[in-house]
N, C-alpha and C positions, 0 to 999 in steps of 0.2 A: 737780210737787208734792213736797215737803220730806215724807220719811220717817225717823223715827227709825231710828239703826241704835246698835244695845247691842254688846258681844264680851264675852264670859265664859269663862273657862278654869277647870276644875274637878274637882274626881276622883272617880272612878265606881267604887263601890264593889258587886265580887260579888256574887252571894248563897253563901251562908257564910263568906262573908270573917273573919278573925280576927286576922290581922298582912301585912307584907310589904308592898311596894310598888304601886302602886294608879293604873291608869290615866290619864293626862289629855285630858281630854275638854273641846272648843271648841263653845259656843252661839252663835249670833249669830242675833240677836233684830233683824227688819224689823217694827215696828209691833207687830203680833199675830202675826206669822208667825217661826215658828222652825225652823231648823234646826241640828242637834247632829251632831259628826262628832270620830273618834276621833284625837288628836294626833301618834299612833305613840312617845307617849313615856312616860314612868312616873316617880311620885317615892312615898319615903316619908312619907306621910299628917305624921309630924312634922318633915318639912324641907319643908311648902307653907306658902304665907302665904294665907291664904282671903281674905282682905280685899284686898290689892293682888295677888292670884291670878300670884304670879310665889315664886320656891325663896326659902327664909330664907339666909342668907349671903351669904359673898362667895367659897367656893370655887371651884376651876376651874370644876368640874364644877356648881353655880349658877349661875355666868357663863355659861356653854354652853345649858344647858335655857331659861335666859331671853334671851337673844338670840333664839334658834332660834324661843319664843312671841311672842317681839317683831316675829320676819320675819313669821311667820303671822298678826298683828294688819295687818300694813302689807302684806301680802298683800289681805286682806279689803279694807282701803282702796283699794286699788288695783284691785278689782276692783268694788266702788263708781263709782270713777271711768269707768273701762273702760264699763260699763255707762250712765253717766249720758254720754259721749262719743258712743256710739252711738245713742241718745236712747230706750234700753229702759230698761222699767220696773226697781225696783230690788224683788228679789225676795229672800226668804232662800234658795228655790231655786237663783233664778239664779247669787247671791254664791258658791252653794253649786258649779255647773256651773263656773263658771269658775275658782275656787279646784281643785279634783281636776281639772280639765282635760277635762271632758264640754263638746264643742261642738255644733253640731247634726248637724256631718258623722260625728262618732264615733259607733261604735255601742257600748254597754254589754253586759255581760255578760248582765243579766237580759232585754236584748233582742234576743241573738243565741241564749240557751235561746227565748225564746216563739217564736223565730221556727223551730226546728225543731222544736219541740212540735207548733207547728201545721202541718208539714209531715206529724209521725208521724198526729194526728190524721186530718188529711186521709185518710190509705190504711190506717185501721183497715179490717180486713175484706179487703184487698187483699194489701195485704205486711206489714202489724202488725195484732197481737191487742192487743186491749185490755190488756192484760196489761202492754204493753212502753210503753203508753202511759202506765198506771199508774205505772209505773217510770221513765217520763223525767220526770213531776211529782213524784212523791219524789226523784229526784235535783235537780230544779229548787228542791227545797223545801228542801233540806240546802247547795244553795252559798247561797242566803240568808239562813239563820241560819249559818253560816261567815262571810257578810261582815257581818254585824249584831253577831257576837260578838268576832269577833279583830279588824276595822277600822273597829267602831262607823259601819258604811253600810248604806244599799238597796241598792247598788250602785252599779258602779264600771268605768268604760271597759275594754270589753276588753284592747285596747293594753296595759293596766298590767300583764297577768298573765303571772309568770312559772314558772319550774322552783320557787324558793321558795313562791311562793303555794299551787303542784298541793302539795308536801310539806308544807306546812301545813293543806294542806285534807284531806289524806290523817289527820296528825295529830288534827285536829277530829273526823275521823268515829270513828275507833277510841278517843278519850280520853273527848270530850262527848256523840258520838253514841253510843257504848257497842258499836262493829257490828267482826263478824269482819272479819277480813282480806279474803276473797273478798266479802265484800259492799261492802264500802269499793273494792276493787276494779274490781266491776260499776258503783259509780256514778261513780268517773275515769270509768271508759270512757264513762260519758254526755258527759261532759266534756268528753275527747279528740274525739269526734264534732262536738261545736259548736264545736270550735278547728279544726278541720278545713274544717268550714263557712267558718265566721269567713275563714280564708286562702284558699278559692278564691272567695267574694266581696272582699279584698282589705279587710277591716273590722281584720286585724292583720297587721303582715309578720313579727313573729318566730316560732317555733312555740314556744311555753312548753314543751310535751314532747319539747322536744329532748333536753335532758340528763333526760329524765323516762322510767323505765321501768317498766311495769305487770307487776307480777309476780300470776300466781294461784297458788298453794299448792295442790299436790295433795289428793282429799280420800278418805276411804274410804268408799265408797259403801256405808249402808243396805240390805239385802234380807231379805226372808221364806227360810230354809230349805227342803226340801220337808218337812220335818216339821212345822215350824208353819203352812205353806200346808195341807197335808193339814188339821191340828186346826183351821184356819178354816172350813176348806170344810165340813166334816162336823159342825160344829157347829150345833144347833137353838136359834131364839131363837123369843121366844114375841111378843118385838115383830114387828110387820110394818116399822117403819122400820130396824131393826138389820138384817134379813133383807133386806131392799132394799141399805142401804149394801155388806152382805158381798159381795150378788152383783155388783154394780158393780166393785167393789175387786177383785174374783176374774177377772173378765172382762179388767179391764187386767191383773192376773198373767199373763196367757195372749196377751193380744196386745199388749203395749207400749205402749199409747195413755197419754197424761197425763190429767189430768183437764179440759181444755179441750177435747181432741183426742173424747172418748168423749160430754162432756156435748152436742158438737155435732153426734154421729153422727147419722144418719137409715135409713133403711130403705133409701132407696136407693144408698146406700155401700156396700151387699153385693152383688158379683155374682159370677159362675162365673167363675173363675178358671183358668190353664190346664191342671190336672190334672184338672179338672171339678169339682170342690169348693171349697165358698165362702169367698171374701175379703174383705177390706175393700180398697176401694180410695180412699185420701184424699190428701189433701195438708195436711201439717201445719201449723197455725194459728201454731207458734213460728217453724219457718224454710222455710212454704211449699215444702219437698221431698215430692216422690212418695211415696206409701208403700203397700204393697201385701206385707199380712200375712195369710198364710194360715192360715183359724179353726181351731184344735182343738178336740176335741169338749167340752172342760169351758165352752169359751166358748161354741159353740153351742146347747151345753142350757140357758144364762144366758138364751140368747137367746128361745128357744120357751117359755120358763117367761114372757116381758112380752108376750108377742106381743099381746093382747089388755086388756094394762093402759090405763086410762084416757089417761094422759099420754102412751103409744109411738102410742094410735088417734089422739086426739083431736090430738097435735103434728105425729105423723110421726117421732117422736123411736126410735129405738131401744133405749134404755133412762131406764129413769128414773131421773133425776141431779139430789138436788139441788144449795144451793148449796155451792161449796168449804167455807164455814166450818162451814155442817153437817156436811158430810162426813168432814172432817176429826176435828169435835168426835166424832161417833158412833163415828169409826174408835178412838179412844182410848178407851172404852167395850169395843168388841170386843176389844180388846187384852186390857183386864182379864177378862175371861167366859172367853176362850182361854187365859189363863196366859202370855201372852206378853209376856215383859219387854224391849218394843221400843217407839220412841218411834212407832207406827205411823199416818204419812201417807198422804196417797192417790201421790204419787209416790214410795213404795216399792213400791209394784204394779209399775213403771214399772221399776224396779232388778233385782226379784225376775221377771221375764219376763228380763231383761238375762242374768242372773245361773244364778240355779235351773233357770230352765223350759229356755233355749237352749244358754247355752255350756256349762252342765255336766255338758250330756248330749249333746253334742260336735257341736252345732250350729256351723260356723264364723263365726269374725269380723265377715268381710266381708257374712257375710248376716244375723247380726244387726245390724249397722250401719244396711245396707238395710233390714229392716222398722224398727227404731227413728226414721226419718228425720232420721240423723245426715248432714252433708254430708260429715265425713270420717273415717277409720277413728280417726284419733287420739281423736275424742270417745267413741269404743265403747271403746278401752284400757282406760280405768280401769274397768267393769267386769270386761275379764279379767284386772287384777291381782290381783281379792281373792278369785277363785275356787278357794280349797286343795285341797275334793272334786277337781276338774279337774286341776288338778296331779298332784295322789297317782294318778288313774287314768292320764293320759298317765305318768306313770313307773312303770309296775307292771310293763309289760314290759320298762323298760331294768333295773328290778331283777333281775326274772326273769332277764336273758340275764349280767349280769354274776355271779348267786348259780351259774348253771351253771358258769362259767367259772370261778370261786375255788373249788368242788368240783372240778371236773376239778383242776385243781395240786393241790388238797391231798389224791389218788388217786393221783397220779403219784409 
């Protein structure tokens, strides 16, 4: 059956667009079916000829760009033929798979992400938290507007990607996506994972992150003092849902739990621990380690105050939690009623236990580590860098001994 096939080359303009040179973009039109894919080339909007869709003149640099659309017209044709030799249908698809070089043996990009998405899916509740799940479809969702915006595609063989591509896509996150550093970051490293995948299935043989290195930027960690932990705690609200979120958030001050970690506690998560007083004994929902945090009393009285709350009888739940964006919302409320000029989350609970409640009251590293259910001390560091109080107390005695010693000489 005889299919029309149309080709169109044409420029694609922004949104805000104002001046400057302006992408060109190739349509090729099967019947009613179309497909549109970006040229990798650019001209000024006044050196195109929209009618015979090739550059105005006869400079080098005209000569060049229209050749190069000449190849890609006789590309198409030739992949027409390709297609009609093998006796397949002649698709604006297919034109399209065989023009980028997708055959059926390659895999694509967007289907070497779906295929560890649904790996992560699989073992929600096992070794991922929904959480991380969440997070591998928002990084799934940012390399495809990456390749819709800078290579006008769905996508695109994996094979194709390299060290340039990861630093443009690094680009895109922080210019168009508007995201810090460390989050642009976190979602390479989504990246690097399914390139990873990709070469022990053998779907790419070069490793794109080879010449590619994932730097995180140190950050300064967030925490409640004990003076504004004090002004929360002892603060009276007259809401019952403010008085709820406080005890929550006060609870994680005291034992380190995230808010995933806490919302999924139970009753029977507490048991006697080996000093004979109670613990929690979990395993953490972000990176599935041990954790075994022994309660203090502010957190215990959180605890006998729900004992009989509807939602701790009727779930089994421990405390009543609800969701994060509640939480969060209301904790910015408490902030303002307390006088505290802090942008305050529920994973500052999380900092300020790190922070306040252990190491600067000279609880050691390594055992705050352990109840935080850090796998290794370096993730606990950056809490004790920002601890000053801690510092100034660990040096009061090497002042003391050197203030004796600079008396003694100046007696002598």
């Amino acid at each position: 059956m005889n299919k029309t096939l149309k080709i169109l080359f044409y420029l694609k303009k922004r949104s805000g667009y104002t001046s400057g040179p302006l992408p060109i973009y190739l349509r090729v039109t099967v019947d009613s079916q179309r497909m549109e894919g970006a040229s990798q080339r650019e001209i000024d909007p006044d050196k195109w000829d929209v009618t015979k869709q090739v550059a105005k003149g006869n400079t080098a640099e005209a000569r060049q760009l229209n050749s190069f659309l000449d190849s890609l017209r006789n590309q198409i044709y030739e992949a027409q033929r390709d297609l009609l030799n093998r006796g397949e249908e002649i698709t604006a698809q297919g034109l399209k798979n065989v023009l980028y070089g997708f055959t059926d043996s390659s895999r694509t990009i967007c289907e070497a992400y779906e295929y560890v998405i649904a790996q992560v899916h699989e073992l929600v509740g096992r070794e991922y938290a929904v959480g991380t799940l969440r997070r591998y479809n928002a990084a799934y969702a940012a390399i495809k507007a990456f390749l819709l915006s800078k290579h006008g595609l769905k996508d695109l063989p994996i094979k194709d990607l390299s060290s340039r591509f990861i630093i443009e896509f690094e680009f895109f996150l922080k210019s168009v996506r508007n995201v810090q550093h460390n989050t642009a970051m976190s979602i390479i490293k989504k990246l690097r994972r399914v390139i990873r995948i990709s070469l022990a299935n053998s779907w790419i043989e070069k490793d794109p992150f080879a010449n590619y290195k994932i730097k995180v930027r140190e950050t300064n960690r967030g925490f409640l003092t004990e003076h504004e932990l004090s002004a929360i705690r002892a603060k009276i609200f007259l809401s019952e849902r403010l008085t709820q979120i406080r005890d929550v958030f006060v609870f994680c001050c005291f034992t380190g739990l995230s808010y995933s970690d806490v919302k999924a506690l139970t009753r029977s998560d507490i048991t006697v621990g080996i000093d004979g007083g109670k613990w929690i004994f979990i395993s953490r929902q972000k990176t599935n380690a041990s954790t075994r945090i022994p309660l203090l009393s502010p957190a215990l009285e959180i605890i006998s105050r729900y004992e009989q709350h509807i939602v701790c009888v009727n779930k089994g739940k421990l405390l009543p939690v609800p969701s994060n964006q509640k939480t969060n919302e209301y904790l910015k409320e408490i902030a303002v009623r307390c006088d505290i000029n802090k942008n305050l989350t529920f994973h500052l609970a999380r900092h300020t236990f790190a922070t306040t409640v252990t190491l600067t009251n000279g609880v050691p590293l390594e055992t705050v580590s352990k109840m935080l259910g850090h796998r290794t001390i370096r993730a606990t560091q950056q809490y004790a860098k920002i601890v000053d109080l801690k510092v100034s107390s660990d040096m009061k005695a090497l002042h003391s001994k050197y203030d004796k010693i600079d008396e003694s000489a100046v007696n002598e």
